[in-house]
Backbone as CSV, one residue per row, in Angstrom:
resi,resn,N_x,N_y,N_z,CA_x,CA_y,CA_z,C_x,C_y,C_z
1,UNK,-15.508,-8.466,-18.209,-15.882,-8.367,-16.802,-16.968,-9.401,-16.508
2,UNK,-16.722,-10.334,-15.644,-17.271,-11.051,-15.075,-19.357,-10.783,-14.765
3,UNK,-19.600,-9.681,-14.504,-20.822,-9.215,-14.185,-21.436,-8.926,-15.458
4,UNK,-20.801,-8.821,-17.145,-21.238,-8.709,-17.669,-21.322,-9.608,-18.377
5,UNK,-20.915,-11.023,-18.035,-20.910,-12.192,-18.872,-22.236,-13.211,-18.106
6,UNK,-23.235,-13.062,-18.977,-24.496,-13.645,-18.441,-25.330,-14.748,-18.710
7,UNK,-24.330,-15.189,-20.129,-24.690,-16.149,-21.134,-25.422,-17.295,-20.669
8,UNK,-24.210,-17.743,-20.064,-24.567,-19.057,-19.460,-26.119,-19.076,-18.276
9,UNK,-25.905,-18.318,-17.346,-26.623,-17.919,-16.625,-28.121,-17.811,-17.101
10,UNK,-28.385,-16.788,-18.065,-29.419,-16.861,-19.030,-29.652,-17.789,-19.636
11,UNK,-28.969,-18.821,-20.243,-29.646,-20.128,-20.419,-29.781,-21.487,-19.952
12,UNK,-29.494,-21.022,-18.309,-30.075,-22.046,-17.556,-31.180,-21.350,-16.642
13,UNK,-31.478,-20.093,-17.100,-32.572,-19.186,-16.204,-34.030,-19.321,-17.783
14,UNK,-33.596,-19.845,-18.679,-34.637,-19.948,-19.382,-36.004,-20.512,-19.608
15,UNK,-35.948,-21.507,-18.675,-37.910,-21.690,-18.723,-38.280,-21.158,-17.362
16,UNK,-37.871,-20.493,-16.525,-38.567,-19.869,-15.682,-39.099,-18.343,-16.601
17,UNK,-40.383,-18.277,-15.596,-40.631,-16.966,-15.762,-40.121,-15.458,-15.979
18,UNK,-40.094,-14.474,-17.005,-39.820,-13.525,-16.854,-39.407,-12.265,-15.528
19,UNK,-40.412,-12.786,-14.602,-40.041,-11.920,-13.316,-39.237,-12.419,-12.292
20,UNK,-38.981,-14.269,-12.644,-38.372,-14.355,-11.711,-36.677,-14.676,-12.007
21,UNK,-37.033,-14.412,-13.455,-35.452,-14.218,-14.173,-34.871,-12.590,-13.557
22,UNK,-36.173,-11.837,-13.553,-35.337,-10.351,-13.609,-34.839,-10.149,-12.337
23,UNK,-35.603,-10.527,-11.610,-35.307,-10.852,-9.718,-34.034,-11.359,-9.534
24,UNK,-33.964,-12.742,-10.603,-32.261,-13.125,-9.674,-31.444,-12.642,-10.675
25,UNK,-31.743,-11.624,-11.816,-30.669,-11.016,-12.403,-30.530,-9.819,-11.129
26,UNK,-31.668,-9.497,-10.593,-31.427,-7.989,-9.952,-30.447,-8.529,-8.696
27,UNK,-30.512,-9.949,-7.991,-29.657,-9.909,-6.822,-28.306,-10.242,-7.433
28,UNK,-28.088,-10.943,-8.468,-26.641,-11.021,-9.298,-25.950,-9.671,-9.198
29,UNK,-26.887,-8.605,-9.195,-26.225,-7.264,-9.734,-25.984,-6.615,-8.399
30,UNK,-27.038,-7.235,-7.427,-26.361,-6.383,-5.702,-25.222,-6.784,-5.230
31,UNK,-25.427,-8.760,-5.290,-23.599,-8.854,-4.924,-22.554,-8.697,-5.626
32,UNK,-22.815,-8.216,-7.469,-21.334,-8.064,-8.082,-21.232,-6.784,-8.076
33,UNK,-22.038,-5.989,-7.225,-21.681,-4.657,-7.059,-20.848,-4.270,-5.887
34,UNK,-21.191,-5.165,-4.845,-20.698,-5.275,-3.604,-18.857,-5.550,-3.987
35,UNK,-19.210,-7.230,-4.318,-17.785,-8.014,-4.380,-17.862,-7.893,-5.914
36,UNK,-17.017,-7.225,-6.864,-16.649,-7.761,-7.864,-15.340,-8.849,-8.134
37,UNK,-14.633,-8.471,-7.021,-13.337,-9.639,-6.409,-13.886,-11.005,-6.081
38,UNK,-14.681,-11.286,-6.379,-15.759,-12.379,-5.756,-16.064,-13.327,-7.108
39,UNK,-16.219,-14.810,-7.371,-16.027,-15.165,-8.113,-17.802,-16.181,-7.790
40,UNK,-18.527,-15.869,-9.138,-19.975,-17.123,-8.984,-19.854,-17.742,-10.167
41,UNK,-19.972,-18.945,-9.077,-20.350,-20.191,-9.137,-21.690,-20.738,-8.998
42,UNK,-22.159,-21.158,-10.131,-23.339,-21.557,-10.737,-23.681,-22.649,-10.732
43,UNK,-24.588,-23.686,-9.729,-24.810,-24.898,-9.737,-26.674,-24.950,-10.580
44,UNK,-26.544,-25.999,-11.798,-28.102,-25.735,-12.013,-28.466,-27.100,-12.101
45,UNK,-28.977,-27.810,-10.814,-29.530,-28.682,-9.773,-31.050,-29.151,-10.405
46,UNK,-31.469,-30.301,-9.826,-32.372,-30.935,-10.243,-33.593,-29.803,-9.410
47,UNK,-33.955,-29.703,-8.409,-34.628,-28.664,-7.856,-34.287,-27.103,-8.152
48,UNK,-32.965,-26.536,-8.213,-33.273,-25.210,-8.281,-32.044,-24.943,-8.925
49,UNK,-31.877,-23.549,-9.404,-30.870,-22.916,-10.253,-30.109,-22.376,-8.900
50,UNK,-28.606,-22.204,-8.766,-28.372,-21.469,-7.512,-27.463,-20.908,-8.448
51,UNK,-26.527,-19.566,-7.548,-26.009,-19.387,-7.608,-24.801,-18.379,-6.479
52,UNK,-23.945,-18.775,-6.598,-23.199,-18.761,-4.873,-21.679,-17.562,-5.312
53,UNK,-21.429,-16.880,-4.694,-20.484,-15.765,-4.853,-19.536,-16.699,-3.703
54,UNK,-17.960,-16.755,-4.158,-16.795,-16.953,-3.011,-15.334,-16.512,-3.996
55,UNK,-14.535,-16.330,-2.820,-13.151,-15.985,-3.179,-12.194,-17.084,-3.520
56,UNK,-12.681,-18.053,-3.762,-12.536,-19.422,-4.109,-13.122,-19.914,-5.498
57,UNK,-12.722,-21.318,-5.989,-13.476,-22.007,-6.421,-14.655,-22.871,-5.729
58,UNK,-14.143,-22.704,-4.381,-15.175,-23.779,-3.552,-16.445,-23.684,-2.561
59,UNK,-16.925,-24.863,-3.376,-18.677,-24.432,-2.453,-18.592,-24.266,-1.248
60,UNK,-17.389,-24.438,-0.358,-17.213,-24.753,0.981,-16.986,-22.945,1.235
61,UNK,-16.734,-22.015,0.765,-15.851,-20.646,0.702,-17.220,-19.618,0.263
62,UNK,-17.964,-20.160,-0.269,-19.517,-19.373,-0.675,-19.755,-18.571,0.637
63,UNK,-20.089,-17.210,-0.126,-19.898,-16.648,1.711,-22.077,-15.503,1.233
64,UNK,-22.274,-15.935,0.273,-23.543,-15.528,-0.329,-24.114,-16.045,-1.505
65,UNK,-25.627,-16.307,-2.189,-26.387,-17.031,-3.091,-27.436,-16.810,-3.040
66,UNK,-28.049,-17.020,-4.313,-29.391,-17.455,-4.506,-29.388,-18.060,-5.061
67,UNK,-31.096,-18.882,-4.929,-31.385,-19.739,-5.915,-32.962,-19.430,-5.876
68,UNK,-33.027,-19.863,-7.201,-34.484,-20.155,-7.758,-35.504,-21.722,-8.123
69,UNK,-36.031,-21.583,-7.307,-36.177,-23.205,-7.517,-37.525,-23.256,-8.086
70,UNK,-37.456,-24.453,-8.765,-38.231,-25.245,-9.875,-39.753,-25.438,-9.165
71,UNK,-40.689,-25.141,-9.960,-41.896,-26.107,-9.084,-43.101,-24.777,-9.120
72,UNK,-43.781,-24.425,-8.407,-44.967,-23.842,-9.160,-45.131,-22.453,-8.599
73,UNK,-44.256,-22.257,-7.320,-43.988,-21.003,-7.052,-42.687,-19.960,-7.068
74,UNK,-41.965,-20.729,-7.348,-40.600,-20.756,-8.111,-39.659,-19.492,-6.917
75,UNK,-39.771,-20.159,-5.854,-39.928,-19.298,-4.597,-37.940,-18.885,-5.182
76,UNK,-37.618,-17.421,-4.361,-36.439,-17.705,-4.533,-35.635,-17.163,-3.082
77,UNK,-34.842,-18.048,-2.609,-33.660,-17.594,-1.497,-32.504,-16.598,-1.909
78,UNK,-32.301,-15.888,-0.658,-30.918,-15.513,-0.659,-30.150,-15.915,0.485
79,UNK,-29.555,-16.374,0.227,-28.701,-17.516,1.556,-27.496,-16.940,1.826
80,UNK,-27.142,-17.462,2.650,-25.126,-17.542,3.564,-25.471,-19.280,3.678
81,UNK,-24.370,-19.599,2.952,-23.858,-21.281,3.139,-23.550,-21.356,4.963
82,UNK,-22.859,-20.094,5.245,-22.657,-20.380,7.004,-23.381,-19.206,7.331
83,UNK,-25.020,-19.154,6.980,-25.351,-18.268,8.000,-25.898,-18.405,9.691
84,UNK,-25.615,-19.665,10.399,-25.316,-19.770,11.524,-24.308,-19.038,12.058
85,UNK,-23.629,-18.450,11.356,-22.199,-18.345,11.989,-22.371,-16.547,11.753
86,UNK,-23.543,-15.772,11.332,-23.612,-14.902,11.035,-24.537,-13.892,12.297
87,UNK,-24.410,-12.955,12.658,-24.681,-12.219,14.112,-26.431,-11.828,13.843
88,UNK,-26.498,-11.997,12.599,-28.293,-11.227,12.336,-28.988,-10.234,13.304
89,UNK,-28.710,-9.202,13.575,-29.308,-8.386,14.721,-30.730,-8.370,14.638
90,UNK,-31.029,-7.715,13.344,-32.487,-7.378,12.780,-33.446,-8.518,12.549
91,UNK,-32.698,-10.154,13.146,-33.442,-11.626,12.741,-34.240,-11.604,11.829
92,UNK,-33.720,-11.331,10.658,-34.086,-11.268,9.426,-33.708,-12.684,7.860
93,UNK,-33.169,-13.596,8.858,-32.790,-14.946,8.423,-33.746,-15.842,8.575
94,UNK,-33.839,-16.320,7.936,-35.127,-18.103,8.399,-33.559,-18.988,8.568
95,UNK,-33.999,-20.342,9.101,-33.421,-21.392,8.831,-33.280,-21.781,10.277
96,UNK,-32.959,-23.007,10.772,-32.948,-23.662,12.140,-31.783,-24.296,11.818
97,UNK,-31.184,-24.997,10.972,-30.317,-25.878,10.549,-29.417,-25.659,11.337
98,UNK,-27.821,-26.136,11.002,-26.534,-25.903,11.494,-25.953,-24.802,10.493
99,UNK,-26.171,-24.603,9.816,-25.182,-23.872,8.665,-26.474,-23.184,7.860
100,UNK,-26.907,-23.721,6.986,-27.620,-22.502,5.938,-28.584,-21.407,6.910
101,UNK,-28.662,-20.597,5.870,-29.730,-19.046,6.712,-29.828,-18.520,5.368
102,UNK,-31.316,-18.296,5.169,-31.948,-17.451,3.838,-32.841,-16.395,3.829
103,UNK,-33.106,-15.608,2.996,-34.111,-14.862,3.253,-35.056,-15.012,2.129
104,UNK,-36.250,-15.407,2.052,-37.372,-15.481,0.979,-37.292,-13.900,-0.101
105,UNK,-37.234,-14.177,-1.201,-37.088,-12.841,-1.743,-38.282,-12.809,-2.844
106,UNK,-39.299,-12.676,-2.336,-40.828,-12.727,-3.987,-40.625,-11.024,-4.304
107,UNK,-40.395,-10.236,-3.820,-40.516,-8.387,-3.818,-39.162,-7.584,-4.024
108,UNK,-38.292,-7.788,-5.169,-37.070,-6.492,-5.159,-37.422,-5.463,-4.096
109,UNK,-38.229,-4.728,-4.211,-39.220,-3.683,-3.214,-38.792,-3.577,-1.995
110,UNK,-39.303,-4.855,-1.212,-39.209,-5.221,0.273,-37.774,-6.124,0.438
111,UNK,-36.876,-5.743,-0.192,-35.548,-6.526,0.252,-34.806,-5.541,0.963
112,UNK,-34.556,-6.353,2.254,-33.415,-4.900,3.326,-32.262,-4.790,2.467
113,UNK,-31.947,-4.092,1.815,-30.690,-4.060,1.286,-30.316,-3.335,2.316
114,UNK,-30.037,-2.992,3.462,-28.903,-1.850,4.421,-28.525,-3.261,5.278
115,UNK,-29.387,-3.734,5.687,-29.538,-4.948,6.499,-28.742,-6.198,6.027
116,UNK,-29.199,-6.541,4.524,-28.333,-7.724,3.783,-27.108,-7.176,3.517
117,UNK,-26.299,-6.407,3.362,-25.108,-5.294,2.803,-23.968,-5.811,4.558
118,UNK,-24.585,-5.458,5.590,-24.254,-5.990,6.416,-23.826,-7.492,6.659
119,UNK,-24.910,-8.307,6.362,-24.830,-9.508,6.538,-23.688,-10.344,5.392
120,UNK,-23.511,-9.857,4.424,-22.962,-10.069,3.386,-21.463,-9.742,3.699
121,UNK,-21.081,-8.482,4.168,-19.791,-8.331,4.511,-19.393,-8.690,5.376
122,UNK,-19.754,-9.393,6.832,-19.943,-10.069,7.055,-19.555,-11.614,6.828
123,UNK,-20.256,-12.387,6.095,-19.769,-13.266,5.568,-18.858,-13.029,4.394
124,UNK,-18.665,-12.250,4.166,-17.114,-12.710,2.830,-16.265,-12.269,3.816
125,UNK,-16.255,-11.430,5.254,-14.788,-11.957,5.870,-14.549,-13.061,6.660
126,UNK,-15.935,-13.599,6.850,-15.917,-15.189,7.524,-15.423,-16.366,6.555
127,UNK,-15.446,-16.236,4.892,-15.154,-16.697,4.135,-13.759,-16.503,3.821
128,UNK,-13.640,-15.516,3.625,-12.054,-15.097,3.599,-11.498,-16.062,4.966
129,UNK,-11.677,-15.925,6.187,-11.078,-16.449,7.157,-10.817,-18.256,6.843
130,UNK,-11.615,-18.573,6.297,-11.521,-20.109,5.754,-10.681,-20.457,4.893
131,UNK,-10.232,-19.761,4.102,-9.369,-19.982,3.209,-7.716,-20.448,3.882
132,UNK,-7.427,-21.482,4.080,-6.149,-22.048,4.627,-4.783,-21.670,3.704
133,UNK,-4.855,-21.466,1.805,-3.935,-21.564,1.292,-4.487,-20.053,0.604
134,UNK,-3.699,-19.249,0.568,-4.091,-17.520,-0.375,-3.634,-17.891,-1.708
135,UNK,-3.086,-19.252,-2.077,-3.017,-19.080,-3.818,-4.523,-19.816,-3.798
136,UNK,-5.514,-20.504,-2.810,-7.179,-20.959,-4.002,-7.363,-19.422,-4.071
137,UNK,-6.831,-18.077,-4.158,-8.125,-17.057,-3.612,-7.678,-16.662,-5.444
138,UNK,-8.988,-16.686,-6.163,-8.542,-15.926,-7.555,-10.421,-14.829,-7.697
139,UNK,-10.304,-14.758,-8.526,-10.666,-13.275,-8.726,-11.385,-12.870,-9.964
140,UNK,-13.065,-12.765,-9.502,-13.584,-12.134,-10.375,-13.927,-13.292,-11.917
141,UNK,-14.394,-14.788,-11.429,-14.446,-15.539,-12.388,-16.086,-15.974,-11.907
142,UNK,-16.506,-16.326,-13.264,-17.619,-17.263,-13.584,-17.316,-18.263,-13.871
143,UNK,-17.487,-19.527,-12.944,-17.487,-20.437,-13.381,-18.668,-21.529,-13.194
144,UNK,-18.899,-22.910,-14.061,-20.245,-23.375,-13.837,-19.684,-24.463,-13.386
145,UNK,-20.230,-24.846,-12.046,-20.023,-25.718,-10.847,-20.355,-27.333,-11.527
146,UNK,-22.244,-26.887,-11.654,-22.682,-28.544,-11.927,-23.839,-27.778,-12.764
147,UNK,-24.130,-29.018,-13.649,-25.163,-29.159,-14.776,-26.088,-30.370,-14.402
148,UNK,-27.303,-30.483,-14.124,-28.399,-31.834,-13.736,-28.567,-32.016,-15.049
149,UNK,-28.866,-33.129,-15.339,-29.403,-33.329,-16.677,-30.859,-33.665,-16.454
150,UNK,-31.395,-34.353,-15.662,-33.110,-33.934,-14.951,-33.090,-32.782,-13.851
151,UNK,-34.321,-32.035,-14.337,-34.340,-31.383,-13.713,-36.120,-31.393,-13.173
152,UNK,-36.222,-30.885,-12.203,-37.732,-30.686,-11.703,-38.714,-30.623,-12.511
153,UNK,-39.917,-31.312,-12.488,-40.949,-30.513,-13.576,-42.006,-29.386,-12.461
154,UNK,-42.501,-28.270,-13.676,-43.575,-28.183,-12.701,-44.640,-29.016,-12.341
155,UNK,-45.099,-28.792,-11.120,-46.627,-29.828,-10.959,-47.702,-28.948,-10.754
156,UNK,-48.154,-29.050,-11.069,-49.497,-28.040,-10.848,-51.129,-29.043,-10.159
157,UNK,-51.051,-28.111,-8.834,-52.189,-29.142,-7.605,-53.674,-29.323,-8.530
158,UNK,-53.589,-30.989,-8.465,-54.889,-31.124,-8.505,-55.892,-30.537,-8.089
159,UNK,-56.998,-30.320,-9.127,-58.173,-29.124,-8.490,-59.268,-30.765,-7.583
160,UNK,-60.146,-30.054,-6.567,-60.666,-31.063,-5.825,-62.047,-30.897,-6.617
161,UNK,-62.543,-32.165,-6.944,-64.140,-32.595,-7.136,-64.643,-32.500,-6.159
């Protein structure tokens, strides 16, 4: 089962911190609880580790993600690739863009899960709707998108004299 294969995942989540490994193990486990029909795709990027749930192979079909990014606060998103296109009642999205919408996640605690559960189903039937051909739709795979071979360092701010 797909949700229990973490290998890979875990060793591109390895020089981050302990809490902020357990964090994006804990949102791994909200959307493969949701969609286990749902297939992530793992991009681990010069800035940040992501990782994107679709009924597809394609980044274009990502209908939910996070990522954890590199750097000294190792802030982490939970995104919709089209969350423009998503109704947000509770405006509980950041983003201005055309397409992405995230929500800052530092607190398991303070995450709307009734609110994101919505937004999420939501987008996997806006995702589903994209799909032009029903043989890309497969099921319940891990697969790893892209590998950076540089990746971010931390920087840590000069203290002022």
């Amino acid at each position: 089962m797909p949700k229990d294969e973490v290998t890979d995942l875990l060793f591109f989540m390895r020089t981050f911190p302990s809490e902020v490994r357990e964090r994006a193990l804990w949102l791994r486990d909200f959307v493969w609880d949701l969609y286990p029909q749902a297939n992530e795709l793992i991009y681990d990027n010069y800035n940040a580790l992501a990782v994107g749930w679709s009924p597809t192979e394609k980044m274009s079909h990502i209908f939910c993600s996070f990522a954890i990014y590199r750097g000294v606060n190792y802030n982490t998103h939970f995104g919709f690739y089209w969350g423009s296109e998503l109704s947000d009642p509770q405006k509980i999205l950041i983003g201005e863009g055309k397409q992405y919408r995230y929500l800052l996640v530092n607190d398991i605690e303070a995450f709307p899960q009734q609110e994101v559960k919505k937004l999420v189903d939501e987008a996997w039937q806006n995702s589903l709707a994209k799909v032009k051909d029903a043989k890309q739709l497969i099921h319940g795979k891990t697969i790893v998108k892209m590998v950076s071979d540089n990746k971010r360092e931390k920087k840590l701010k000069a203290s002022k004299k």
